[in-house]
C-alpha positions in Angstrom: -151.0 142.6 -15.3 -152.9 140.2 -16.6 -151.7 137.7 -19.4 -153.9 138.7 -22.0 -153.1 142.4 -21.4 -149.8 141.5 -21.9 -150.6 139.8 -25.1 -152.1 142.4 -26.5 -149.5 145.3 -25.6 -147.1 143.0 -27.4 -148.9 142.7 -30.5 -149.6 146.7 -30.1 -145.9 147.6 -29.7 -144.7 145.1 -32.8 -147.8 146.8 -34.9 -147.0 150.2 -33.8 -142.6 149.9 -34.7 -143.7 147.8 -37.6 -145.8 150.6 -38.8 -143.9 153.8 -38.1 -140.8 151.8 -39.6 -142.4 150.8 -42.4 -144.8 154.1 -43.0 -141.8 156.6 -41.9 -139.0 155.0 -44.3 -142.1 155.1 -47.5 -142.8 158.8 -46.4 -139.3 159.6 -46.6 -138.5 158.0 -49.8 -141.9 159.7 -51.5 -141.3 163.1 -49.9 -137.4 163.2 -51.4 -138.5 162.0 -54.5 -141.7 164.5 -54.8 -139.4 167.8 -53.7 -136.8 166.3 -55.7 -138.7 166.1 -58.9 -140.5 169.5 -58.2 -137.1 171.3 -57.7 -136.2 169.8 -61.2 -138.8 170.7 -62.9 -138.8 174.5 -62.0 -134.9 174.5 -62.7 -135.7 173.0 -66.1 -138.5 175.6 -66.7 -136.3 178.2 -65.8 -133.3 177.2 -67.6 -135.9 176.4 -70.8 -137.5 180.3 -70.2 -133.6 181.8 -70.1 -132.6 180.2 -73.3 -135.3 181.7 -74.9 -133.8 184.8 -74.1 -130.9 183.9 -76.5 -128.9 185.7 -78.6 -128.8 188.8 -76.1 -128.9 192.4 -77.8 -125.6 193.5 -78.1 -125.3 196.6 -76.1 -124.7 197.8 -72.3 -126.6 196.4 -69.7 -129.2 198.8 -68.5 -133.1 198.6 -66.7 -134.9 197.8 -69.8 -133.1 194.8 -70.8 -133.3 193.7 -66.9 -136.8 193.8 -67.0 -137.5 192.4 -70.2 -135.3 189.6 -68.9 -137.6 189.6 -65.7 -140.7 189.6 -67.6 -139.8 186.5 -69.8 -138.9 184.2 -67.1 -141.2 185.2 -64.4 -144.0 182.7 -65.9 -147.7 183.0 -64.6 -147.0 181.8 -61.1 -143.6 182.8 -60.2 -141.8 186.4 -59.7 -138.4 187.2 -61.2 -135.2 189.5 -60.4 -132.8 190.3 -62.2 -129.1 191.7 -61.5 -126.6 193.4 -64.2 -124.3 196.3 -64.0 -125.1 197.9 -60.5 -129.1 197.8 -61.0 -131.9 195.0 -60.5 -135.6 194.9 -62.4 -138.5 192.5 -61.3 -141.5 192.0 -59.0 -139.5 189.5 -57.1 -138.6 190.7 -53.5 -134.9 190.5 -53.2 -134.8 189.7 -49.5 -135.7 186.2 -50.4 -132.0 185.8 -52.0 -129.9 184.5 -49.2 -126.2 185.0 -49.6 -125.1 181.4 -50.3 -127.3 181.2 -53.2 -126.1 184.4 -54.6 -122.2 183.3 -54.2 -123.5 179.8 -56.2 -124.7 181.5 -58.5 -121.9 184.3 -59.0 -119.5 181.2 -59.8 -121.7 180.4 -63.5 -123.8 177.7 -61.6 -127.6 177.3 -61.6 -128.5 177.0 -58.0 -132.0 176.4 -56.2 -133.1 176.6 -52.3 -136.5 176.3 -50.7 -137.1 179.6 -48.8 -140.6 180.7 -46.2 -142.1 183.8 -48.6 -145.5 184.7 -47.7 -146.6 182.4 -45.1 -145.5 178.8 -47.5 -142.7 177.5 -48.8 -141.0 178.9 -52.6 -138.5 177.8 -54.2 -136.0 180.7 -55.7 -133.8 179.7 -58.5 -131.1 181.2 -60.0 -128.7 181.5 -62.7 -126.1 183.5 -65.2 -127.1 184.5 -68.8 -124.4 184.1 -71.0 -123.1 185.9 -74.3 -123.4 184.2 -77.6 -119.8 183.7 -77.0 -120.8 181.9 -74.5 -119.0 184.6 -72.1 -120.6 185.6 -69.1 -123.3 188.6 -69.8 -122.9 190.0 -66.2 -127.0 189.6 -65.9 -128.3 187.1 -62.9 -131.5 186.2 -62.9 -133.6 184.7 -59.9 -137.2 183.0 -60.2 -139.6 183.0 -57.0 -141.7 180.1 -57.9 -144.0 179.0 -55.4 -143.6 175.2 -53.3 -147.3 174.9 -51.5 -149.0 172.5 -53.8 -146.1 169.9 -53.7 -146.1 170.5 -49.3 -149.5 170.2 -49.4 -149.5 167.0 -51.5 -146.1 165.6 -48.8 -148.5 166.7 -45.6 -151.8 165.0 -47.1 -148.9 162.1 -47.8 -147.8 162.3 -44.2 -152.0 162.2 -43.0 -152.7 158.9 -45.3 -149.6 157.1 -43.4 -151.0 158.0 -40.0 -154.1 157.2 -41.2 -153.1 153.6 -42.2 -151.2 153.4 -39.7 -153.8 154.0 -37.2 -155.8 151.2 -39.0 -153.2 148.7 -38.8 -153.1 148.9 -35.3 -156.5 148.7 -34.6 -156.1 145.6 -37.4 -153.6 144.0 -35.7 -155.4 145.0 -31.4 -158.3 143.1 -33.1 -156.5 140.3 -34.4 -154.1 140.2 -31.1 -157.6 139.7 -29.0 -158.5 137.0 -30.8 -155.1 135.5 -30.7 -154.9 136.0 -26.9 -158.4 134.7 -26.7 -157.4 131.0 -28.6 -154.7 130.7 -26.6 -156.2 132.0 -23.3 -159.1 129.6 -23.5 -156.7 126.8 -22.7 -155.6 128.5 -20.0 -158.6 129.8 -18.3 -160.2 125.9 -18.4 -156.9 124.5 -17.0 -157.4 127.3 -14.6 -160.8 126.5 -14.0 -160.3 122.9 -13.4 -157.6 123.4 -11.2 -159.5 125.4 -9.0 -163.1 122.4 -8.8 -159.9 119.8 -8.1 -159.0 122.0 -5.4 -162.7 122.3 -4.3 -162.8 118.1 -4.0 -164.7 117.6 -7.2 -161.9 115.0 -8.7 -163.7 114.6 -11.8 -162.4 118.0 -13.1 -161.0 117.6 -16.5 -159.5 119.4 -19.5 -160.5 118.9 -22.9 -157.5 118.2 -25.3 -157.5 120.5 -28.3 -154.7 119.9 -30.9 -151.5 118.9 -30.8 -149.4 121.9 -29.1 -147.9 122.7 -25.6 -151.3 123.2 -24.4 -152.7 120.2 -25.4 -149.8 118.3 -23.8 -149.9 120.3 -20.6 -154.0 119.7 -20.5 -153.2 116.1 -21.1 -150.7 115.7 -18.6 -153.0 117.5 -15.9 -156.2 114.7 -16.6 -153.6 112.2 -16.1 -152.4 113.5 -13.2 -156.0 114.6 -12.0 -157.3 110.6 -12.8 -154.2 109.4 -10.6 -155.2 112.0 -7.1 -158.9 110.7 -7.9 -157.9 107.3 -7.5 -155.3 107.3 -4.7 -157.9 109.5 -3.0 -160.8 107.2 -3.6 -158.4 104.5 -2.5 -157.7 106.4 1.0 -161.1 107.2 1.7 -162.2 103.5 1.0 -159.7 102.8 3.4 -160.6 105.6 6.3 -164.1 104.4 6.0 -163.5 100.6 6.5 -160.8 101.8 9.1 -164.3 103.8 11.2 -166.9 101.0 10.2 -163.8 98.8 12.2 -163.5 100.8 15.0 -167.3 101.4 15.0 -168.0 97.6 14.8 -165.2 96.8 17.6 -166.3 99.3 19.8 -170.1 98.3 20.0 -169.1 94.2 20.2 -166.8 95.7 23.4 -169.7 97.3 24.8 -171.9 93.8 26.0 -168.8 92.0 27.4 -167.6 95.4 28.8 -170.7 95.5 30.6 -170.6 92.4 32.4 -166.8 93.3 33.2 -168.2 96.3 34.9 -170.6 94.7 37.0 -167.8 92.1 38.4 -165.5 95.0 39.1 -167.9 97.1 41.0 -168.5 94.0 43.2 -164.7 93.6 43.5 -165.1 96.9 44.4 -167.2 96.7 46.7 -165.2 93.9 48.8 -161.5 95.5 48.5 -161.5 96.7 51.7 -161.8 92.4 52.7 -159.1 91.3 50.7 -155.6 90.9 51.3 -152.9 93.8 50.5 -151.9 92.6 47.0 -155.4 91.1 45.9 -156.8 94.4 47.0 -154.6 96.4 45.1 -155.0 94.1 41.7 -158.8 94.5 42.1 -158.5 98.3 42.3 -156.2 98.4 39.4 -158.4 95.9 37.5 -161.7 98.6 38.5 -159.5 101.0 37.3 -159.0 99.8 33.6 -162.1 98.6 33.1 -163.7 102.0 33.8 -161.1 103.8 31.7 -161.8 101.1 29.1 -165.4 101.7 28.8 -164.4 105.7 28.6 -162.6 104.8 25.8 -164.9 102.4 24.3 -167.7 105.0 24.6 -165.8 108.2 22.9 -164.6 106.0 20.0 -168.3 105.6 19.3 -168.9 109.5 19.7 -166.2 109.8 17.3 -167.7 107.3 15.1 -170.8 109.4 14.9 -169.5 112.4 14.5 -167.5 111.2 11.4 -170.7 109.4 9.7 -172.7 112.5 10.2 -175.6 110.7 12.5 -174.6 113.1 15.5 -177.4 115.2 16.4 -178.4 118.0 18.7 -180.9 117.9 20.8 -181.8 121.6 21.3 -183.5 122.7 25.3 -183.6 126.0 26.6 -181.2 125.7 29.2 -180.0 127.5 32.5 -176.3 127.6 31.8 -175.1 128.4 34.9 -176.9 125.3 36.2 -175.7 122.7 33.3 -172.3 123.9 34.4 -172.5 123.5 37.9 -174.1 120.4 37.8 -171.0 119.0 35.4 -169.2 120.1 37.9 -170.4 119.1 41.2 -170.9 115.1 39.9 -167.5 114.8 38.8 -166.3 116.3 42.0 -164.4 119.0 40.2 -163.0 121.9 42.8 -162.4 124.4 41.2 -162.6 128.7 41.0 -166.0 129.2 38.6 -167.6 132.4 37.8 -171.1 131.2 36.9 -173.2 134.6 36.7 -177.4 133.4 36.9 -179.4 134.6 34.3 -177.7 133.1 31.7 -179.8 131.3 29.0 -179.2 129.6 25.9 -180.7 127.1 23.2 -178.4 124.1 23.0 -177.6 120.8 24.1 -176.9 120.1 27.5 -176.0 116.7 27.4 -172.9 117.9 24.7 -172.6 121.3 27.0 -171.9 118.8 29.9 -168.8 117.0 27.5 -167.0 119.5 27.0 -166.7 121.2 30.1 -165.7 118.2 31.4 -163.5 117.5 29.1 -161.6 120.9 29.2 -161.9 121.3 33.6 -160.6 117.7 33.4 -157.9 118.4 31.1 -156.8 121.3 32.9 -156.5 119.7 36.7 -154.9 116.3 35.1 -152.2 118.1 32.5 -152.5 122.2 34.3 -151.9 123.4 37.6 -153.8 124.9 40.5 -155.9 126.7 40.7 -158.3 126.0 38.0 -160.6 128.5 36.8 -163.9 128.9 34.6 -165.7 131.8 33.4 -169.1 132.3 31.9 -170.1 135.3 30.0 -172.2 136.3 27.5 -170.2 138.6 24.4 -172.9 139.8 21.6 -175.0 136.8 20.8 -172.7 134.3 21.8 -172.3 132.5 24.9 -168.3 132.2 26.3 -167.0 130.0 29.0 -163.4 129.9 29.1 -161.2 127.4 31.4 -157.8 128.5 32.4 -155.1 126.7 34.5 -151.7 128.2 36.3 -149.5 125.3 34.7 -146.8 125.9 32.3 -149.3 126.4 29.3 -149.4 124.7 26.2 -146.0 125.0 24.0 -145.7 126.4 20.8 -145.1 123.2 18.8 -148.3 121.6 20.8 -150.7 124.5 19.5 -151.6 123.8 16.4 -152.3 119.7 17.2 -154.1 119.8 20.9 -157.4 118.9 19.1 -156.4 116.4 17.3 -157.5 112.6 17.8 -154.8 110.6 20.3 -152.5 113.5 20.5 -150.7 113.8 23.5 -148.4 116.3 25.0 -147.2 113.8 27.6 -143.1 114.8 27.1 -144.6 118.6 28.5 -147.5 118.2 30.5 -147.0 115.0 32.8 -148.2 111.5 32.0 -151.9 110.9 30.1 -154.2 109.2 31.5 -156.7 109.3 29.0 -157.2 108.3 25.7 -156.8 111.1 23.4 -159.9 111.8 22.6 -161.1 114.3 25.1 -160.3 117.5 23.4 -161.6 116.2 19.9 -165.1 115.6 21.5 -164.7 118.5 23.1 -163.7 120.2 19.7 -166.5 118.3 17.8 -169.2 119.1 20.1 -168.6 123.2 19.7 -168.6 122.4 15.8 -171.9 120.4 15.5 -173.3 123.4 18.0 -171.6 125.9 15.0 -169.5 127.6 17.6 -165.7 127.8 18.3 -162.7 126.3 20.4 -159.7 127.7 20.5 -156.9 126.9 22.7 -154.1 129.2 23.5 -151.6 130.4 26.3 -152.5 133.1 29.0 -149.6 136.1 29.2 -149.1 135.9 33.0 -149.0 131.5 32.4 -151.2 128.7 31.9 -153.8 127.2 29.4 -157.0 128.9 28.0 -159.4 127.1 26.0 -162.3 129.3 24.9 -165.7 128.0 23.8 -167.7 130.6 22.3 -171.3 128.9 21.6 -174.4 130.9 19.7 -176.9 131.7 22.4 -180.0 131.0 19.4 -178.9 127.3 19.3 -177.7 127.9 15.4 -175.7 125.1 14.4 
């Protein structure tokens, strides 16, 4: 649920108990006090019509007087009964006249009760007439006077508080939205900054509104946002001079590495002359200097790769060829299942890098045999490289293509610089493929190359 949904059922449940508290406590107090006052007034009236009745005839109690008695306080709108000696007179129906208000009324009380007559509400009232003597007369009288004008006025009452209160919560949704809204805005910028700083764009800011808990946390998150700009501006002015070094270093190696070469390979050449020990030093110094031109050379591949001046050069290629070829000049022997036919748009030259990279990887840190595959899935090219070693472990996985990372505590001493794998990784990238490295179920290392056959990159 949402935080302005939230908002406004808030201000939806205060308007709505405010509203029924408020509305249902006024409809009470105005309905009491209209029945109240309605139920006087008839009493009055009736007690008003009765003592008009006064001084009774002085005789027995018979049908005429209970009529006559009937007739004068029935009004227009009301209906009258009247009890005396054993017999009753009156239009009023006497099943209206419950038993509690005739045993009131029997004690010399005027009474009163709202009764259902006719499909509404009446009210009956009743009372004792009374001698001159102020003696009982033995005559009851009971008015039917009808109730539906003062319900109607308490339901169109009850209607005009739903009403209003149907108005005040719409009132107060409205003005909830436009609360939420102020203080969402905040919000939704702070959000929306936070998610271009997550993008890289460290220039995201919030503008400062006011003096509240919002403007304090906006404030605090441009100063915090100003401080990652310039620590991160710091550290990639840092990882740039740190590649323009090793760029810079690696080129001024490559002229005296050169010369180097040439001396070894005539050293080289006249091992087999020299003495035991001198031999062996002139091997070992070969040795180096070919592994340090290897290095020398993929720190400038790296180089490019990280300035963005690495480029494909695109041929319509034989696969099956490239990779034999890769394979047959670095004297690789190993189980390959190179089907013909297979074509593809890429580069050759970076084709040749990494499976040399990954068949090298495999005989140096894997174990016999070595195996490669070449197949064709959708519109992708595949060549996966397998060894029977111990495979790669868990806590290995999730680094093997990272710059100078070495598994050498699992798989055996490193002879190379690190960098292999990266290439390898870098080259699939710029060709917009894939390479993933994971662990055969029967044992062993699988990396998988998966390359787009159109040459998309």
């Amino acid at each position: 649920m949402t935080l302005r949904l939230r908002l406004l059922l808030a201000f939806a449940l205060l308007t709505i108990v405010t509203a029924a508290a408020v509305a249902g406590a006024g409809y009470v107090r105005a309905r009491d006090a209209i029945v109240q006052r309605a139920q006087d007034n008839a009493v009055i009236e009736t007690t008003n019509r009765v003592e008009q009745l006064y001084p009774l005839p002085a005789r027995p109690v018979d049908t005429a007087i209970l009529e006559r008695v009937a007739a004068r306080v029935s009004g227009r709108e009301g209906q009258a009964l009247a009890y005396g000696n054993g017999a009753s007179a009156g239009g009023m129906n006497p099943s209206v006249i419950t038993a509690e208000l005739r045993s009131l009324v029997s004690t010399g009380r005027v009474g009163w009760q709202r009764v259902s007559y006719s499909d509404g509400v009446w009210l009956v009232v009743g009372m004792q007439l009374r001698s001159s003597s102020g003696a009982p007369s033995g005559i009851e009288v009971y008015v039917l006077r009808p109730f539906t004008s003062e319900i109607a006025f308490v339901d169109e009452l009850a209607r005009n508080a739903w009403l209003i209160g149907g108005a005040v919560l719409i009132l107060a949704l409205g003005l909830g939205f436009l609360a939420a809204r102020g203080v969402l805005r905040p919000v939704r910028e702070l959000q929306l900054a936070a998610w271009q700083l997550g993008q890289g764009d460290l220039s995201a800011r919030v503008p400062v509104r006011g003096r509240d808990e919002l403007a304090s946390v906006a404030s605090t998150f441009n100063s915090t946002a100003s401080s990652l700009e310039h620590h991160v501006g710091e550290l990639r002015r840092m990882e740039a001079d740190a590649r323009r070094f090793v760029a810079d270093v690696s080129h001024e190696l490559r002229t005296p590495l050169a010369a180097m070469t040439a001396v070894t390979d005539v050293l080289d050449a006249e091992t087999a002359a020299l003495p035991g020990v001198a031999g062996q030093a002139a091997r070992l110094v070969n040795r180096e200097t070919l592994n340090l031109t290897r290095l020398v050379n993929d720190l400038i591949e790296v180089t490019r790769f990280d300035s963005g001046t690495a480029a494909l050069a695109l041929d319509d290629v034989d696969v099956a060829e490239v990779v034999r070829t890769c394979l047959r000049m670095r004297g690789f022997e190993i189980s390959a299942k190179l089907p013909d036919g297979v074509r593809a748009r890429l580069d050759p030259r970076r084709l040749d890098v990494i499976v040399a990279n990954l068949v090298g990887n495999a005989l140096r840190h894997g174990a016999a045999p070595v195996s490669l595959v070449l197949s064709v899935t959708g519109s992708s090219l595949v060549i996966e490289v397998a060894d029977s070693g111990l495979g790669l472990p868990a806590e290995v996985l999730p680094h093997v293509f990272a710059r100078f990372y070495k598994a050498d505590s699992s798989r055996g001493r490193s002879e190379g610089s690190g960098l292999g794998l990266a290439i390898a990784w870098e080259n699939a990238r710029l060709h917009g493929g894939t390479l993933v490295a994971a662990n055969r179920p029967g044992g062993g290392a699988l990396f998988t190359l998966r390359l787009p056959l159109g040459g998309e990159s």
